[in-house]
C-alpha positions as CSV (number, residue, x, y, z in Angstrom):
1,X,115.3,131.7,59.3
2,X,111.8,132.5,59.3
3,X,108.9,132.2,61.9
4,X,107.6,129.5,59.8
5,X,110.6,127.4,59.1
6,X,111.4,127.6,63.1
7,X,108.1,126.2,63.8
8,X,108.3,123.4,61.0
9,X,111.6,122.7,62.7
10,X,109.8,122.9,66.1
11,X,107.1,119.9,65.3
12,X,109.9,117.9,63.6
13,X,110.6,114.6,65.7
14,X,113.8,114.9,68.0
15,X,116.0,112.6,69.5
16,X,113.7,112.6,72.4
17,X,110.5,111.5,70.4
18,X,112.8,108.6,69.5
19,X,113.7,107.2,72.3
20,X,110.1,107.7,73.8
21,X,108.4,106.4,70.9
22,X,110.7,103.2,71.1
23,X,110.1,102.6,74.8
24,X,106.2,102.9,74.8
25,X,106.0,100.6,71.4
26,X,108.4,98.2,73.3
27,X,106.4,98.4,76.6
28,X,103.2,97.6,74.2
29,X,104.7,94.4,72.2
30,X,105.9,93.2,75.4
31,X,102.2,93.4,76.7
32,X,100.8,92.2,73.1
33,X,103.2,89.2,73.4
34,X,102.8,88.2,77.2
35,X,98.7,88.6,77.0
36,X,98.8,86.1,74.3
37,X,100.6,83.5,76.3
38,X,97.5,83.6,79.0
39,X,94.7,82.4,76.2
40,X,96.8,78.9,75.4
41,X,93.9,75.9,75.2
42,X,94.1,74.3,78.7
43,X,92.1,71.6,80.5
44,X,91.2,71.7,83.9
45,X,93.5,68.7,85.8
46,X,96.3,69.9,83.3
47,X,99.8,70.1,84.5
48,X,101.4,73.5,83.2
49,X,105.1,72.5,83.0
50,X,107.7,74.7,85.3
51,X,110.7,75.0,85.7
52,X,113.5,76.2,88.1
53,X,115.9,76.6,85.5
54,X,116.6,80.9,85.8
55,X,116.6,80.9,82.3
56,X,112.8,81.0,82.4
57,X,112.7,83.9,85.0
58,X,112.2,86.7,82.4
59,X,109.1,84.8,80.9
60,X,107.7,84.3,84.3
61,X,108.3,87.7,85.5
62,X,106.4,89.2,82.3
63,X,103.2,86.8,83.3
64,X,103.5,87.7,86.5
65,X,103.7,91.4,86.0
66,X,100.7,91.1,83.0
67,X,98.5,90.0,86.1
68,X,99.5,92.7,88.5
69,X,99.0,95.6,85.7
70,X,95.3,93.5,84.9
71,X,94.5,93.7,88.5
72,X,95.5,97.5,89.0
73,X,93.4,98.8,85.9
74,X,90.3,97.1,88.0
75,X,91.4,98.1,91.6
76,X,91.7,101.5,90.2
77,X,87.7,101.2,87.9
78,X,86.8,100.1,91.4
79,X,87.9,102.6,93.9
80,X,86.9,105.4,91.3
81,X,83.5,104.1,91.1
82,X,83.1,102.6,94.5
83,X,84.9,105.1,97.1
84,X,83.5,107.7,95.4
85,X,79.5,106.4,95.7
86,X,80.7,105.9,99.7
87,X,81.6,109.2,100.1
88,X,78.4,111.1,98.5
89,X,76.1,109.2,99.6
90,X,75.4,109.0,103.2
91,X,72.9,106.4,102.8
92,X,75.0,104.3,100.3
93,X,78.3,104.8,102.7
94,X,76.3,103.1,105.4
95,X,76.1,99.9,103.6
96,X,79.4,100.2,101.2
97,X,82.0,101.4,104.1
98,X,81.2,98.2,106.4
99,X,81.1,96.1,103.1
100,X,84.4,97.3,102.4
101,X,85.6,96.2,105.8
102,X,83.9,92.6,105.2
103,X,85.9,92.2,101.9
104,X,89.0,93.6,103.3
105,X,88.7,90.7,105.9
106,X,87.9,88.1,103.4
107,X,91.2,86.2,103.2
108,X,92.6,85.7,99.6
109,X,92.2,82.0,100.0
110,X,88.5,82.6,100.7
111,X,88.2,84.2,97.3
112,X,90.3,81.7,95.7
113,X,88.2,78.9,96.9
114,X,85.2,80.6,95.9
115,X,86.1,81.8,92.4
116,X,88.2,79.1,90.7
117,X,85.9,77.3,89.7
118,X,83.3,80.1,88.2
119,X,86.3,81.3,86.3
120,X,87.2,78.1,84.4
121,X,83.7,77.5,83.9
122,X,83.7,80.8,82.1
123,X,86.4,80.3,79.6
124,X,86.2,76.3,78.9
125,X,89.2,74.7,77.3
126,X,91.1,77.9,78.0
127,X,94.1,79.1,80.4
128,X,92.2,82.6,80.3
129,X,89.8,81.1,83.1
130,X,92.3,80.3,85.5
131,X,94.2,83.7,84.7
132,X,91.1,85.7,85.4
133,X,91.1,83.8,88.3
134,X,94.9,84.8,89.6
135,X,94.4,88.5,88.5
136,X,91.2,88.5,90.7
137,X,92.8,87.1,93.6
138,X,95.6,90.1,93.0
139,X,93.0,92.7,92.8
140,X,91.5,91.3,96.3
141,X,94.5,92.7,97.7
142,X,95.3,95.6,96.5
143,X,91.7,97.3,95.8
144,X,90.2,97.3,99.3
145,X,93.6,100.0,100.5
146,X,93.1,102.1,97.2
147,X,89.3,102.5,97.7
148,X,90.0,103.9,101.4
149,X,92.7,105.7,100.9
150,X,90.7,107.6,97.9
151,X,87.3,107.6,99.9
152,X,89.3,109.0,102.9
153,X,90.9,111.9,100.8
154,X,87.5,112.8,99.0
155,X,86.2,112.9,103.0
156,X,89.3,115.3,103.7
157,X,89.0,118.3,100.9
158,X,88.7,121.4,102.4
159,X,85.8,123.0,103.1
160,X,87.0,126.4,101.7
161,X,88.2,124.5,98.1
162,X,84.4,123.4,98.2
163,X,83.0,126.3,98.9
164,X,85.0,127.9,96.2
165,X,83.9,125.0,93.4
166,X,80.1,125.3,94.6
167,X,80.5,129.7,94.0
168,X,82.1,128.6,90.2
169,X,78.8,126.6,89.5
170,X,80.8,123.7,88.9
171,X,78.4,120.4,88.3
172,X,79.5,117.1,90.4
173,X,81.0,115.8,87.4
174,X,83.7,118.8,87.0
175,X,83.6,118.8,90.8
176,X,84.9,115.4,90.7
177,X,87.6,115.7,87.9
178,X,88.9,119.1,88.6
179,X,89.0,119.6,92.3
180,X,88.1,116.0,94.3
181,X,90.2,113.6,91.9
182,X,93.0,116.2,91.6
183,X,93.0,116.2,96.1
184,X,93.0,112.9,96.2
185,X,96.1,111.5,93.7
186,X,98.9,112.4,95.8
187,X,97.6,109.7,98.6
188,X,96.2,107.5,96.1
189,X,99.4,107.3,94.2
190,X,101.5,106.0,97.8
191,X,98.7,103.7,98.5
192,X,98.5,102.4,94.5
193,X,102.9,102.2,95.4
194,X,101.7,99.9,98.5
195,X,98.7,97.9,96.7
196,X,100.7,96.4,94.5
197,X,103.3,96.1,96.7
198,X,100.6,93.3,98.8
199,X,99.8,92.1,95.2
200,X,103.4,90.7,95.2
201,X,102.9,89.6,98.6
202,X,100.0,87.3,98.0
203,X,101.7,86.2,94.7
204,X,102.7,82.9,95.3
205,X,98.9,81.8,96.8
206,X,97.1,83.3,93.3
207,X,100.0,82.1,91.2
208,X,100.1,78.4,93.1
209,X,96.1,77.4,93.4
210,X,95.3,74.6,95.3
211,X,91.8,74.5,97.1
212,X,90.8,71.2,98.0
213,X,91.1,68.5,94.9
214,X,91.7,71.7,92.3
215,X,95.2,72.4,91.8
216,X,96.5,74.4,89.3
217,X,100.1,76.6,88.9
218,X,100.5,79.0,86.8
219,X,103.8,80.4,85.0
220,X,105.3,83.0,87.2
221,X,107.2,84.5,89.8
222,X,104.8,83.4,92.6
223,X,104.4,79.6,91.6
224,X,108.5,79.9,91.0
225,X,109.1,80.8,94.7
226,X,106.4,78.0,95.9
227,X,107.9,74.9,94.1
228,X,111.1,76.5,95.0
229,X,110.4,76.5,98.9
230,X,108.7,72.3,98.4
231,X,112.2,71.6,97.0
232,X,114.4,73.2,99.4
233,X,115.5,75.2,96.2
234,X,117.9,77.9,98.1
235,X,119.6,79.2,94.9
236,X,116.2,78.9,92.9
237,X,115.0,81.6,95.8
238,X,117.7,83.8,95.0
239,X,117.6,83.8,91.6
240,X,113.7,84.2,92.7
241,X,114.4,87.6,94.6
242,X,116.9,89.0,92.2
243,X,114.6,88.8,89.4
244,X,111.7,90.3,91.9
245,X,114.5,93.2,92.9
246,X,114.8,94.0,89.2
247,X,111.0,94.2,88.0
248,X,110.3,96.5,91.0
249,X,113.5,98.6,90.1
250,X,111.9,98.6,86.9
251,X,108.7,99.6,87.4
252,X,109.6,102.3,89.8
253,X,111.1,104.1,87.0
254,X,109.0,103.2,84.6
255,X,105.4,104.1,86.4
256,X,105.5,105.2,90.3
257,X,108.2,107.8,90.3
258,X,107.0,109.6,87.2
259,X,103.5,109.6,89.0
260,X,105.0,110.5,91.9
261,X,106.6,114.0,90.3
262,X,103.5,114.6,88.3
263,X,101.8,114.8,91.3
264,X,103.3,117.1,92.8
265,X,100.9,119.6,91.5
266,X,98.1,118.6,92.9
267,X,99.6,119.3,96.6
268,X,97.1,121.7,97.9
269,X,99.6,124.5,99.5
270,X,100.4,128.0,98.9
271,X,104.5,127.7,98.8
272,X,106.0,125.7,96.2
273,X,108.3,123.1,98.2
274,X,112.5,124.0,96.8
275,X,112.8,119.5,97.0
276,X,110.3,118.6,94.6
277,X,110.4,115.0,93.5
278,X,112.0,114.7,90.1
279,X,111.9,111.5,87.5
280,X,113.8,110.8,83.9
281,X,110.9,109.2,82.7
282,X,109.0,112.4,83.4
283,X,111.1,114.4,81.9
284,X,111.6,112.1,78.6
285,X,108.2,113.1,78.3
286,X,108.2,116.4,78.7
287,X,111.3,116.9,76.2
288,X,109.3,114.2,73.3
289,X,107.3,117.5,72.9
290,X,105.7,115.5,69.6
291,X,104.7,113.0,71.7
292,X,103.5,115.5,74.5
293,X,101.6,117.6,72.3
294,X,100.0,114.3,71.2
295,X,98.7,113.8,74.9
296,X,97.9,117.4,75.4
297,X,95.5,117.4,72.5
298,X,93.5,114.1,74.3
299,X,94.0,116.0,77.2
300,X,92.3,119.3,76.4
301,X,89.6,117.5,74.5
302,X,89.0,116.0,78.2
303,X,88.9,119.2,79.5
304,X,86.8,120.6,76.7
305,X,84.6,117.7,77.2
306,X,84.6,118.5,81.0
307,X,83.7,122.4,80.4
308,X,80.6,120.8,78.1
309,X,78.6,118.7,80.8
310,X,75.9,120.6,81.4
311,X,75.7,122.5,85.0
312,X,73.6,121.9,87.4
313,X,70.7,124.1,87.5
314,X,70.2,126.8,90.2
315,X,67.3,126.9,92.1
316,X,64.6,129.5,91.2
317,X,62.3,128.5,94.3
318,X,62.9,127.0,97.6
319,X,61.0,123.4,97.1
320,X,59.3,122.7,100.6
321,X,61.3,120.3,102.4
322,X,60.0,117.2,103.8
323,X,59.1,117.1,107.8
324,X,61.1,115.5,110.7
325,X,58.5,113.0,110.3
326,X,58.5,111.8,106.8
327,X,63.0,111.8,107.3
328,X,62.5,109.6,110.0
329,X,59.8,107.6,108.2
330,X,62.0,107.7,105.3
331,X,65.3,106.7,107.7
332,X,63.5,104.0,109.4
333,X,62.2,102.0,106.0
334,X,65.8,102.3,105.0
335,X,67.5,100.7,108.0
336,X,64.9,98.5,107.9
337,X,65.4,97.5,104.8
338,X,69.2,96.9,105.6
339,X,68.4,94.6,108.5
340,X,65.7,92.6,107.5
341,X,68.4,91.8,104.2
342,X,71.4,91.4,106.5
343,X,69.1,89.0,108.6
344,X,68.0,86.4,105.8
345,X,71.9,86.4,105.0
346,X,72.7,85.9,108.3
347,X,70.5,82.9,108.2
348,X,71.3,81.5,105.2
349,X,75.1,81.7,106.5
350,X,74.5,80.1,109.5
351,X,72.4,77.7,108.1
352,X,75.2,76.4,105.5
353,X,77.7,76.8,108.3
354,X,75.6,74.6,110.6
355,X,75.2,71.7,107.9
356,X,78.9,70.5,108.7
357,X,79.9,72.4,111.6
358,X,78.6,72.0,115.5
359,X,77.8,74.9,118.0
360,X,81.0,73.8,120.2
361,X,83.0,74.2,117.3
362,X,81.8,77.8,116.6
363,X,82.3,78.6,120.0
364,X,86.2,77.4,119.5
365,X,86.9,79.2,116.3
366,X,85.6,82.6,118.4
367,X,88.7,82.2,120.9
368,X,90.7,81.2,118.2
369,X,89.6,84.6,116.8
370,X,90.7,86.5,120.0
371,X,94.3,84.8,119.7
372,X,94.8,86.1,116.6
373,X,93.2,89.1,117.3
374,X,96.0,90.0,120.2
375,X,98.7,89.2,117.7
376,X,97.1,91.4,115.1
377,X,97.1,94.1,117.7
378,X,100.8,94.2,119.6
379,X,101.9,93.8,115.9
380,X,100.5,97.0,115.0
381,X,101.1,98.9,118.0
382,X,104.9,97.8,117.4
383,X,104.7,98.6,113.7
384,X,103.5,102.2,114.5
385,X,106.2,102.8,116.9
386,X,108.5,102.2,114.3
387,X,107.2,103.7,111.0
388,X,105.5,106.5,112.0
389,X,108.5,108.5,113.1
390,X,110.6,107.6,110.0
391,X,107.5,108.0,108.0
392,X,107.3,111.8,108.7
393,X,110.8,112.1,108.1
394,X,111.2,110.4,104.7
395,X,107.7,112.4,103.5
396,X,108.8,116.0,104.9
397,X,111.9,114.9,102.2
398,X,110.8,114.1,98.4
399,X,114.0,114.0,97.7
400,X,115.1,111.3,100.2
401,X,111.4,110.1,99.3
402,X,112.5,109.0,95.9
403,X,115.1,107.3,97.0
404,X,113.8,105.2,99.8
405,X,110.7,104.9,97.4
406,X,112.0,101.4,95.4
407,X,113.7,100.1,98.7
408,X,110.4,100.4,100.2
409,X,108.7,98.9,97.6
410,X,110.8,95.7,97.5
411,X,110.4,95.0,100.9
412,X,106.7,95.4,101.2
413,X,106.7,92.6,98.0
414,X,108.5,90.6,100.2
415,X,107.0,87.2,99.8
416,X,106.6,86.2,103.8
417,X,107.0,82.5,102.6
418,X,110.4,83.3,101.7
419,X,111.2,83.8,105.2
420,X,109.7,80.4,106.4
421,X,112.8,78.6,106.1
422,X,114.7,80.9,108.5
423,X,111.7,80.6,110.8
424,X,111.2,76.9,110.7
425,X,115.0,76.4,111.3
426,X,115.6,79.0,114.1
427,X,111.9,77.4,115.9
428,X,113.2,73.7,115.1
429,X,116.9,74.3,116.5
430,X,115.9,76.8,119.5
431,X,112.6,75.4,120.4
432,X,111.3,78.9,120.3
433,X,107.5,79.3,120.8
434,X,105.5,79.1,118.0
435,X,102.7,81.1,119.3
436,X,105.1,83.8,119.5
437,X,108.1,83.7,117.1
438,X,105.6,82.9,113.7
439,X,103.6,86.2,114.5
440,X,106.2,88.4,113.4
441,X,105.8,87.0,109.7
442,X,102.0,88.4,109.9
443,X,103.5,91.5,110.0
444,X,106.2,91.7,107.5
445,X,103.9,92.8,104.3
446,X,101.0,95.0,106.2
447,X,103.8,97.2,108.3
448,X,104.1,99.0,105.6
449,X,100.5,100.2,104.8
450,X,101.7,102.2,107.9
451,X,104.7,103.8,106.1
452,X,103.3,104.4,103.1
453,X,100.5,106.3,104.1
454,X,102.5,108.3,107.0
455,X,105.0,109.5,103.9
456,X,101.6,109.8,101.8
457,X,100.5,112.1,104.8
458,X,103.7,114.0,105.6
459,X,104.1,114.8,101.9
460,X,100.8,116.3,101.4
461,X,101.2,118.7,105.0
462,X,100.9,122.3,102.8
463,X,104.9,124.0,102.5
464,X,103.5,127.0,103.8
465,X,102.6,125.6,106.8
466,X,106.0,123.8,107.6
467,X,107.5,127.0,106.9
468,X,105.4,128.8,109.3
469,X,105.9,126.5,112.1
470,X,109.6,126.9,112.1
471,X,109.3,130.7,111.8
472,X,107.5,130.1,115.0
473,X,110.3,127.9,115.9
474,X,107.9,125.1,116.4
475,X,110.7,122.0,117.2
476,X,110.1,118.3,119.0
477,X,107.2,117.8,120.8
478,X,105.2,121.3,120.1
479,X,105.8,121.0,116.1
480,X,104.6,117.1,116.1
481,X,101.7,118.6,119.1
482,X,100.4,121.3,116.2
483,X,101.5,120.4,112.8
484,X,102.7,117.0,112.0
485,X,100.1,114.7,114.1
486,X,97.0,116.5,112.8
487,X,98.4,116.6,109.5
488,X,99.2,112.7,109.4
489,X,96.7,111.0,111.7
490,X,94.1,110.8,108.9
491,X,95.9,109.1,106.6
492,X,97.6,106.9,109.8
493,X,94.5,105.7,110.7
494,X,93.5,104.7,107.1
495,X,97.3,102.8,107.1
496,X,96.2,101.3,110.0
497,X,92.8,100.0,108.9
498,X,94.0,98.7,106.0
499,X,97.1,97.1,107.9
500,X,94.7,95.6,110.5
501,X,92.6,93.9,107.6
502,X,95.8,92.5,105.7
503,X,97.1,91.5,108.9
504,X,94.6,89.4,109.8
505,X,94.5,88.1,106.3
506,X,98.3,87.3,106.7
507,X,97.4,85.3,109.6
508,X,96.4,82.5,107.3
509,X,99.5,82.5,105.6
510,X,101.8,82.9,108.8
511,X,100.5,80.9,111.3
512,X,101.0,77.7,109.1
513,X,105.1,78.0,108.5
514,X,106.6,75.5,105.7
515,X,109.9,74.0,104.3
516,X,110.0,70.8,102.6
517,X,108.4,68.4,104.8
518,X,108.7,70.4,108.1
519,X,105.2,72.0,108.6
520,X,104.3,74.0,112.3
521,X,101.7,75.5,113.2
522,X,100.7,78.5,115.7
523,X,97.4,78.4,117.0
524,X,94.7,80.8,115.6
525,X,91.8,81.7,113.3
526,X,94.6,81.8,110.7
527,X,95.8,78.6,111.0
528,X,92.2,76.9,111.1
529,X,91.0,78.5,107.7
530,X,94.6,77.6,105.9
531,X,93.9,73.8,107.4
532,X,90.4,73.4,106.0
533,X,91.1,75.1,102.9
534,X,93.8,72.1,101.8
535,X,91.0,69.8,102.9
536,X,88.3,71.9,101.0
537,X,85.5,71.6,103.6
538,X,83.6,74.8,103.1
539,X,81.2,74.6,106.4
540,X,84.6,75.1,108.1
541,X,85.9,77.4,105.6
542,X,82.7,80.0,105.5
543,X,82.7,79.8,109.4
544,X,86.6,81.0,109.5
545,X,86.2,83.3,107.2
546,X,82.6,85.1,108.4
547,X,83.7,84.7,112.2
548,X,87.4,86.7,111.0
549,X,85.0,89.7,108.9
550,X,83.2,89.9,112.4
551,X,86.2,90.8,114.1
552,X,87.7,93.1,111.4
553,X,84.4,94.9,111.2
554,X,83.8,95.5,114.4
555,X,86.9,96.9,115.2
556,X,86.6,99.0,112.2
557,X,83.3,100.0,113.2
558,X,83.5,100.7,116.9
559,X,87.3,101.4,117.2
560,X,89.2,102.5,114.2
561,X,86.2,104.4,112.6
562,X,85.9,106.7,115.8
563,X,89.0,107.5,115.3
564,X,88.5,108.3,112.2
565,X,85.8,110.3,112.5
566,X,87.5,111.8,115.8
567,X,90.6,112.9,113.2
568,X,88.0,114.4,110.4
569,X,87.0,117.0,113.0
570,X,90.0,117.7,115.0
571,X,92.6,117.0,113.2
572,X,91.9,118.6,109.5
573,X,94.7,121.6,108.4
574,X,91.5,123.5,107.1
């Protein structure tokens, strides 16, 4: 055979092509099909028929799934755009960094009652409206944790990786795409793993609308599991959970453990680690090699695009720079700026707020704040006690990784509300404390910001490293002392940010426990915005909602940030 006929044979579609053609045209039609359901006409004060028949699972799941994959593609436009602006600019991270915080601490029913009705204005006579509507109240929770997890990697590159980029010539642009982006996937593909993970979590609130007289449920998983719960359903919440259990299983396969194994490569170390993660899907790919060399002609047209931006150009002469006086001049109008525009908001909050609310009442929603705030607190203490030991074990072991991965996955998309019958029954036949017993459900879908971004941060600790320490025989409290703490407290304290935000959001769904007709109530800043959001008084509403974005801020501000910064500078494996 010649050297000809071996490559014609070469390029001819396999077996492999096959089957990887036939999966991505399935995935597509399925999309094609399921994105056509969500335009249907519709008329705002329609009832959209649903069922609890299983039968209709599969349909619902799809929706439900469409949404989540709508959501991700802008959580992901966001934090590429928005993290990265944070973390060039000092100027603009001093305004978008505490924004970030405020939207983090905006609960998902704050959005919801905001946003409804914009969105069905948008798109009248058409289900699309109230869609865009759901798939925005799913991005609300997962984008805030991908923007810090990818604004606190592009803070953590090594200075030596930069030094090395700014000696190439490289421009920001190629910068950005071949060393910053490249850093940061690793951690941004665990947090992505965890994003959507609260996406399911928050489910049943953006699939099952109600906010004040506008009520509206959409097909789906999460409006399954809420008429499920008002009917005492039991086996329509199994039926609900398997189907979940199956779509994560699914989707693990599918997207986050290829991503997981093609990342990899971008761990910044000097020894190759012998357990590297491993996928089928991945390696599908890799054997479709029509398919691949497809992709790796759009790929190198990237990088020939990439290698095309023009550079940026060196400096001939040293410009003059600007006195200490005109910086501080310049500082001070800028800061200036910022409060005199955070001061006509403040007023125009207060001054809304005040049209239905007195100043007792304000005072009153403050120590509700500080009850909540204590729960938020002992819960995450707890949490990290937990996690963060089993978290370095399950990241220093991708191959134990990718098993716990999908386990993980389906128990951070654990609705909480699927829990409230347990808690209502054991708190109704024990007389237990509802102050106390309902705060563990605040917990039950943040913890694992925690663990995913301790086995985000064990993973990325360099091989080489973990090989030195235990030639130095480095072993309990001296290896965690020198090598595992500062390698994971960076991306801890980003778990815990985002944990402290979503728990706090939580708080609205979890202090206010339901089944059937049996409805009790903890006390808390939770529990006051969930009341006045059924009754749709938005005085009471906006002053819930801005006094609980005080809270989170300030903490983030004046407690987790330090330690933040604190970990940047002595904690950094550069």
């Amino acid at each position: 055979m010649t050297m000809v006929e071996k490559n014609n044979k070469k390029n001819l579609p396999y077996f492999w092509d096959v089957v990887a053609f036939a999966l991505v045209m399935g995935l597509i039609t399925l999309l094609a099909w399921g994105s056509h359901q969500m335009a249907v006409p519709y008329t705002p004060g329609e009832q959209i028929p649903l069922s609890l028949d299983p039968v209709n699972l599969p349909l619902y799941a799809l929706r439900t799934v469409l949404r989540m994959v709508a959501a991700l593609v802008l959580s992901f436009a966001f934090t590429f755009i928005y993290a990265t602006v944070a973390a060039k600019s000092r100027r603009a991270e001093s305004i978008l960094v505490p924004l970030l915080d405020i939207l983090q601490s905006v609960p998902i029913l704050g959005f919801l009652s905001i946003t409804v009705t914009g969105f069905i204005a948008l798109f009248p006579g058409n289900l699309l409206g109230v869609e865009m509507a759901a798939i925005f109240a799913i991005f609300t929770s997962q984008a805030w944790n991908m923007a810090f997890s990818f604004y606190q990697s592009l803070k953590s590159v090594p200075k030596e990786l930069q030094e090395a980029s700014t000696l190439f010539g490289l421009s920001s642009w190629q910068k950005f795409w071949k060393l910053e982006a490249p850093f940061a996937t690793p951690n941004l593909i665990w947090n992505t793993m965890m994003s959507v993970s609260g996406g399911w979590f928050f489910v049943v609130a953006s699939e099952a609308i109600t906010v004040g007289k506008t009520a509206v449920t959409l097909p789906g998983i999460g409006s399954y599991v809420a008429q499920a719960i008002q009917t005492k359903n039991l086996s329509a919440i199994g039926f609900a959970l398997l189907t979940m259990l199956i779509v994560i299983l699914v989707y693990d396969q599918l997207l986050f453990r290829p991503l997981v194994a093609w990342a990899e490569k971008f761990k910044f170390e000097l020894t190759e680690s012998q357990d590297a993660a491993e996928s089928w899907i991945l390696t599908l790919f890799q054997r479709a090699h029509v398919l691949r060399n497809l992709v790796k002609g759009f790929a190198d047209k990237w990088v020939v695009l990439i290698e095309r931006l023009p550079k940026l150009p060196r400096r001939r002469h040293k410009f003059k720079e600007n006195s200490i006086l005109v910086i501080k001049i310049q500082g001070y109008t800028w800061y200036g700026i910022l409060i005199c525009g955070m001061s006509v908001g403040v007023w125009m909050l207060m001054s809304f707020v005040m049209s239905g609310v007195d100043h007792m009442e304000i005072v009153h929603v403050f120590m509700l704040g500080l009850i909540t705030l204590t729960r938020v607190m002992v819960l995450l203490l707890l949490a990290s006690l937990v996690w963060v030991p089993l978290g370095v074990i399950i990241g220093l072991n991708p191959r134990l990784a990718t098993k716990v991965q999908p386990l993980a996955q389906f128990l951070a998309a654990f609705p909480a509300n699927l829990f409230f019958p347990v808690a209502v029954f054991f708190l109704v036949r024990y007389r237990l404390s509802p102050e106390i017993w309902t705060a563990p459900l605040m917990i039950l879908g943040t913890q694992w910001y925690i663990l995913f971004n301790v086995i985000a941060g064990a993973a990325a600790i360099p091989t080489d490293l973990r090989e030195a320490a235990k030639n130095l025989g480095l072993s309990g409290w001296r290896l965690w002392k020198h090598l595992l703490l500062p390698g994971i407290i960076p991306s801890l304290i980003t778990g815990l940010i985002t944990a402290s935000g979503g728990t706090w959001n939580a708080s609205i769904v979890a202090e206010v426990v339901s089944w059937g007709s049996t409805t009790i109530t903890a006390t808390g800043l939770g529990s006051y915005i969930a009341q006045w959001t059924e009754k749709g008084d938005y005085p009471h509403i906006v002053l819930g909602i801005a006094v609980m974005s005080l809270y989170v801020v300030f903490f983030n501000r004046f407690f987790w940030r330090r330690l933040y910064n604190m970990s940047q500078t002595r904690f950094r494996l550069d």
